[in-house]
C-alpha positions in Angstrom: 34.0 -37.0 -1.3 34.7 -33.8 -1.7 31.5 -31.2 -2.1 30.7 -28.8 -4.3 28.9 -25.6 -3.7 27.3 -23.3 -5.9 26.1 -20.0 -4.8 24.3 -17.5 -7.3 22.4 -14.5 -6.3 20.2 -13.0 -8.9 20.2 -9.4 -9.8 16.8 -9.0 -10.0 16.1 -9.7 -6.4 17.8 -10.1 -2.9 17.3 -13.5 -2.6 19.9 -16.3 -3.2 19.7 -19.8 -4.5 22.0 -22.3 -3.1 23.0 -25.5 -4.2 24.9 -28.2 -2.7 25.8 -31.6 -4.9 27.4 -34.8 -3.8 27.2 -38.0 -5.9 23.8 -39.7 -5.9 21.9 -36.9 -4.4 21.8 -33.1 -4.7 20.2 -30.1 -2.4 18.7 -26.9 -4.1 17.9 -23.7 -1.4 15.3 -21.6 -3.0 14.8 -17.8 -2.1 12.0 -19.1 0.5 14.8 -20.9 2.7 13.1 -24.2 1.6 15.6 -26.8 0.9 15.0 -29.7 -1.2 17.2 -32.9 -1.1 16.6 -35.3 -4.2 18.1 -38.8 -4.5 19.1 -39.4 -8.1 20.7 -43.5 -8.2 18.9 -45.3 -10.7 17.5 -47.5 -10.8 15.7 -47.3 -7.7 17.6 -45.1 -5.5 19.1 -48.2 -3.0 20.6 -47.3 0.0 23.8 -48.4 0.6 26.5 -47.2 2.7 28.0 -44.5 0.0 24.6 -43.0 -0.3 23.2 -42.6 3.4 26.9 -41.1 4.4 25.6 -38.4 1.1 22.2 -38.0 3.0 23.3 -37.1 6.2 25.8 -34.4 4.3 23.0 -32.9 2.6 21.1 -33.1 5.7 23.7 -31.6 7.8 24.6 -28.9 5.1 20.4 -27.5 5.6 21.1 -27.1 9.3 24.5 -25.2 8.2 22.5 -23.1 5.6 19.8 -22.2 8.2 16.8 -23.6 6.2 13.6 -22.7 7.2 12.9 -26.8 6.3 13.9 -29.6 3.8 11.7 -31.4 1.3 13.3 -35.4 0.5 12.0 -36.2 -3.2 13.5 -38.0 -5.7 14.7 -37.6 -9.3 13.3 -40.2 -10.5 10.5 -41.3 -12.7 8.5 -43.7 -10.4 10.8 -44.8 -7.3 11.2 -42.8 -4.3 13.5 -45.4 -2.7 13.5 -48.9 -2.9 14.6 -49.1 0.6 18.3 -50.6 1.7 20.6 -52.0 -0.8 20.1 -55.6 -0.3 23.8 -56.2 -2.1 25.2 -54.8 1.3 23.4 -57.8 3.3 23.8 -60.2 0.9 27.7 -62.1 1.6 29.0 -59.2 2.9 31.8 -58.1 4.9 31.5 -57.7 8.6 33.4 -54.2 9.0 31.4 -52.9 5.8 28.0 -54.3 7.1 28.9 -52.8 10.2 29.7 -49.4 8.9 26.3 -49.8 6.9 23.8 -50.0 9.7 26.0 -47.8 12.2 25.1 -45.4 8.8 21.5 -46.2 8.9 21.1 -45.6 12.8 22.9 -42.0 12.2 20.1 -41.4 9.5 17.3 -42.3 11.2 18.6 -40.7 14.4 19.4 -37.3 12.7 16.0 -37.0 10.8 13.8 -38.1 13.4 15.1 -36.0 15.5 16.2 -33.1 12.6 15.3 -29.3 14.6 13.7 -28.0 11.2 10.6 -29.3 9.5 11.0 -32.2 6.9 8.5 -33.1 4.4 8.6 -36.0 2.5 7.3 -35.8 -1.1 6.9 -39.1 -2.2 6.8 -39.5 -5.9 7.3 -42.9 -6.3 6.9 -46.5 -5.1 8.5 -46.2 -1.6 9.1 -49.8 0.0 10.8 -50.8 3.1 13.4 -48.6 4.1 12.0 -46.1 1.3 9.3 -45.6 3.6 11.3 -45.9 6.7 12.4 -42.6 5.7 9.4 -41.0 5.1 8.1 -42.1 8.3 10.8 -40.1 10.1 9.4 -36.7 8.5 7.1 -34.1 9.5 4.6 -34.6 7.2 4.4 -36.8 3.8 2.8 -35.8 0.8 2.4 -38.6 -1.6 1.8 -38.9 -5.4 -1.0 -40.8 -7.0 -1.2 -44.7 -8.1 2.1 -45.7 -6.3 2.9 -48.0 -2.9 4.3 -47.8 0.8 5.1 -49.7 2.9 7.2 -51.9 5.7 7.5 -55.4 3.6 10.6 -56.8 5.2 8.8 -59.7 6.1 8.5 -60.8 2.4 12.3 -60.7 1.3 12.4 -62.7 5.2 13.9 -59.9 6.9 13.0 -58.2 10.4 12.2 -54.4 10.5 14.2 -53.1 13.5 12.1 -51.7 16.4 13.4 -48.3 14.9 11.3 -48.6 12.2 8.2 -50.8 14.0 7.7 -47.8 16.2 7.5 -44.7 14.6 5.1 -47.2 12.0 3.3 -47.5 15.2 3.3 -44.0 16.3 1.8 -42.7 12.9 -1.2 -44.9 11.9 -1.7 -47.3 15.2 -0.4 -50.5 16.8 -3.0 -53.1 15.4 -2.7 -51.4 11.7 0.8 -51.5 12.1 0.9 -55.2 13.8 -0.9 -56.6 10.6 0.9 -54.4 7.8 4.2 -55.5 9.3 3.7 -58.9 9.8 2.3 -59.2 6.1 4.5 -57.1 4.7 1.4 -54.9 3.6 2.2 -52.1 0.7 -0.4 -49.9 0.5 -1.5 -47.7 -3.1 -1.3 -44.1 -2.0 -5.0 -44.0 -1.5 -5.0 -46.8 1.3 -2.2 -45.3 2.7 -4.0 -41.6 3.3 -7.2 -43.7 4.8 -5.0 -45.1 7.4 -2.8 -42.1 8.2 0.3 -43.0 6.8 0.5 -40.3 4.4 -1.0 -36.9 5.0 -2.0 -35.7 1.8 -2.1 -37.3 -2.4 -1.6 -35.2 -5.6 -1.6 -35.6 -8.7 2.2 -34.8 -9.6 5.8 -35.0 -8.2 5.7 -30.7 -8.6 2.2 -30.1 -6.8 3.8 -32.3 -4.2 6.4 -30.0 -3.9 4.6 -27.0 -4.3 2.4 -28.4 -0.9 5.3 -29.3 0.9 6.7 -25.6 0.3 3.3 -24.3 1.7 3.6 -26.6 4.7 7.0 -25.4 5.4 6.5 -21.9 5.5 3.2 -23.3 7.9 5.7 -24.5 10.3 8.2 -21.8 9.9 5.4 -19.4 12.0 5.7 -21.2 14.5 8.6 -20.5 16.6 11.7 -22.7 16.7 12.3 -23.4 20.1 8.7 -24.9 20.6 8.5 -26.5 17.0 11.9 -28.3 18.5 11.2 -29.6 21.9 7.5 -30.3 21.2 8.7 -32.6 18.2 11.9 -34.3 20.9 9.4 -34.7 23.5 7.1 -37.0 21.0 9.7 -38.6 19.6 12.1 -39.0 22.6 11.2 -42.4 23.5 12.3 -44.0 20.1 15.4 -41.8 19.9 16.6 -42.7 23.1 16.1 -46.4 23.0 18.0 -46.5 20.0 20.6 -44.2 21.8 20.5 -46.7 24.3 20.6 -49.6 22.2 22.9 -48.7 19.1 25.7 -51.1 19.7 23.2 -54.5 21.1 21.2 -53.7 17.4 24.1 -53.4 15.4 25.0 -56.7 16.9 21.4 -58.3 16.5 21.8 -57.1 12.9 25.0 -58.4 12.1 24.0 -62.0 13.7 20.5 -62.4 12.0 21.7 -60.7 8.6 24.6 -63.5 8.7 22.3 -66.2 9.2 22.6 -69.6 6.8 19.0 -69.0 6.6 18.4 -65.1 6.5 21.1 -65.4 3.3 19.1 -67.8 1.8 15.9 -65.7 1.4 18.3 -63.0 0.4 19.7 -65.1 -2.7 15.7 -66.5 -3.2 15.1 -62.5 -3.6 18.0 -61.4 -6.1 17.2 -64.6 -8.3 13.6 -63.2 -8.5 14.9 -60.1 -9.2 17.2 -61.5 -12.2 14.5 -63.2 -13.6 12.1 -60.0 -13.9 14.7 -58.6 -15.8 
């Protein structure tokens, strides 16, 4: 898909506003250097393959813009994500499936890793893989009277060790053992007790506004340190999955196959069809 760049510079001032659109999610630089990606798919912001390959674009176009740091939000009312499109698990198509999670690994990968500050301003319900991605940022703000968490175990699906660890990492191994083995989401209160999410506001633009402020917090410090201290914390999950890409992708593929992983898939999207 081809992208489309917009570059205005205001007469009033020296400072420019970029922004950067692809389909399902768009990236606006302000004159701080603080880019902010928003995914826009109604209704609940699935990722499927079309949409991660737009993440990483956006991603990758912040490291091209030299952003001080990126802010993830959404454009929507009450969903951050909903986490992974189950349509691309459910009867799929090897080579697609494939593609998928090879696209998923590159996300988590890039972000987890990313050399500028992320913040995550969560202004919605963010299950599953919704909070999979906040849980490879900096530092998550999160809006009032919603829910997070890792509940793959309730559609009968296996979070991979990708996702298990940095859940690990941020609020502890027993909390994590029993929130992902019930499937626990947490109201944005429960999730600031136990760590998962640094701060709550009131409102997707105080979020924002935070998450500006905590940018320009990190931007002091310099970039070389702010880099290797973040790699050298995160190296061991990076490089296991380094290490591991093509044995997951194949664990995936296998279990996500299953007679009896489809099953609870199908159990799911009836549910869904009936809520409607």
């Amino acid at each position: 898909m081809s992208r489309k760049i917009l570059l205005n510079s205001y007469k009033s001032s020296a400072a420019l506003r970029l922004c950067s659109t692809f389909s399902h999610i768009s990236t606006n630089i302000d004159s701080t250097g603080c880019a902010v990606i928003s995914m826009n798919k109604a209704p609940v912001n699935s990722l499927n393959l079309e949409m991660l390959l737009d993440l990483k674009k956006n991603l990758n176009a912040a490291l091209e813009n030299k952003c001080k740091g990126v802010i993830l939000t959404s454009d929507l009312k009450s969903v951050f994500s909903g986490g992974l499109d189950i349509l691309e698990m459910y009867k799929p198509q090897e080579e697609r499936l494939k593609e998928f999670w090879s696209s998923l690994q590159d996300i988590g990968l890039l972000l987890y890793g990313f050399k500028i500050p992320v913040i995550a301003a969560i202004n919605g319900h963010s299950p599953a893989g919704g909070c999979y991605l906040s849980l490879t940022t900096d530092y998550r703000i999160m809006v009032q009277k919603y829910s997070i968490g890792l509940n793959e175990t309730k559609l009968g699906i296996v979070a991979p060790f990708w996702f298990r660890e940095p859940m690990i990492n941020t609020i502890g191994y027993r909390q994590a053992e029993l929130a992902l083995e019930l499937g626990t989401l947490f109201t944005t209160e429960d999730a600031l007790k136990i760590g998962l999410v640094d701060e709550m506001v009131p409102d997707k633009a105080t979020a924002i506004d935070n998450a500006k402020k905590k940018i320009l917090e990190f931007s002091v410090i310099p970039k070389q340190a702010f880099q290797m201290t973040k790699l050298e914390m995160r190296r061991p999950v990076i490089e296991k999955l380094l290490n591991n890409r093509e044995a997951d992708l194949n664990q995936f593929v296998s279990f996500c196959t299953s007679p009896e992983v489809q099953k609870s898939l199908e159990f799911y999207l009836e549910t869904l069809k009936k809520k409607k």
